[in-house]
Each structure stands twice: as C-alpha cells, then as structure tokens.
N, C-alpha and C positions, 0 to 999 in steps of 0.2 A: 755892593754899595761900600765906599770907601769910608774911614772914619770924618774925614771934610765934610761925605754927601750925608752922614748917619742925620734922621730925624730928631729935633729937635724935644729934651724931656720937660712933660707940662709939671711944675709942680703945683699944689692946689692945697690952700691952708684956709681953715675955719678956727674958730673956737673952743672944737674937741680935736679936731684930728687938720696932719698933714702926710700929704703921699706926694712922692712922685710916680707920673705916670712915663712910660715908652714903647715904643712899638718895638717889639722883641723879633730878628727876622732869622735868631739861629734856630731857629726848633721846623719842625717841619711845613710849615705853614708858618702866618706873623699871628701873633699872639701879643693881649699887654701885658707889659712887666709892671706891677704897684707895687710901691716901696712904701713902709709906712718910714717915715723920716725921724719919728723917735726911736722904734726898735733897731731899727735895719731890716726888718720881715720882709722879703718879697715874696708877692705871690704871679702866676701867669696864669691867664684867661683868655682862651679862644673864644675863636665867634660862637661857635655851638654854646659856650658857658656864657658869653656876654649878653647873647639873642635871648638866653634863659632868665636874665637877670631882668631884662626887658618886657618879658611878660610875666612875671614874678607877680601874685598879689603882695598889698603888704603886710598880710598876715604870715607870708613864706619867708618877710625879712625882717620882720619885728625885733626876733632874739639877735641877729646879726649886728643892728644897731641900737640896741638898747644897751648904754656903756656901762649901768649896773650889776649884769649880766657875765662879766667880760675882766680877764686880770689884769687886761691892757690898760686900765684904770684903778685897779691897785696902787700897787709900790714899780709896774713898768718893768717888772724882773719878769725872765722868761722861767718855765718848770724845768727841770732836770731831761724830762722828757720830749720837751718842745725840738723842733728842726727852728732853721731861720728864712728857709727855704720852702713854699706851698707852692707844687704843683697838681 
C-alpha cells in the first residue's frame, strides 16, 4: 500500500480524552495504532486484544477508565520511568 492508498486516521474527541486511531499494517498482521493526542502515547492492539476488549465485563475496565485513578489527569507529565510507546 502506497502512501496515496494508506487508510485514512479517525481521530475521536470527547470531554476527557482525544485519540487518533489507524490501522497499523507494518507489524506482522494489521493492528490499531491509538494515539492519545495530548501526550503523544501510542499504543497497538491486535485483533486477539481488541476481540478481548469486546467481551471484557465492565468490571475488567472500571480502573482503565476511571480518570481519578490515572496521572493522565494530573499535571499530564509522564514518570521518569514511562516509554511513549505501548505494545
């Protein structure tokens, strides 16, 4: 796929958060790429992880989105320790 043909990134903005989403086709299989749009964080998700998120109860994603929980709602600084990169 040439850069002309590359699929188009959805980006998607609420209230608390915004991401861009793309369909990532270098890794060995297509995977998404989520970007959070204030840090620069991406992370990639194959099907096997997104199939998982899909029957997820939501008690499995409670702490995930709960933004008191989370330093992404701090001061927006990353730790010393952090990558920028989640595979």
């Amino acid at each position: 796929m040439s850069t002309n043909d590359r699929e188009p990134d959805w980006i998607l903005v609420s209230e608390f958060a915004g991401i861009r989403v793309r369909v990532d086709r270098a890794a060995n299989g297509p995977r998404l790429e989520i970007e959070d749009l204030k840090s620069g964080i991406k992370a990639y998700f194959d099907p096997l992880q997104l199939e998982s998120l899909v029957w997820a109860r939501w008690d499995d994603l409670r702490q995930l989105v709960d933004p008191a929980r989370d330093r992404r709602w701090s001061d927006g600084k990353l730790d010393a320790d952090s990558t920028d990169t989640y595979e």
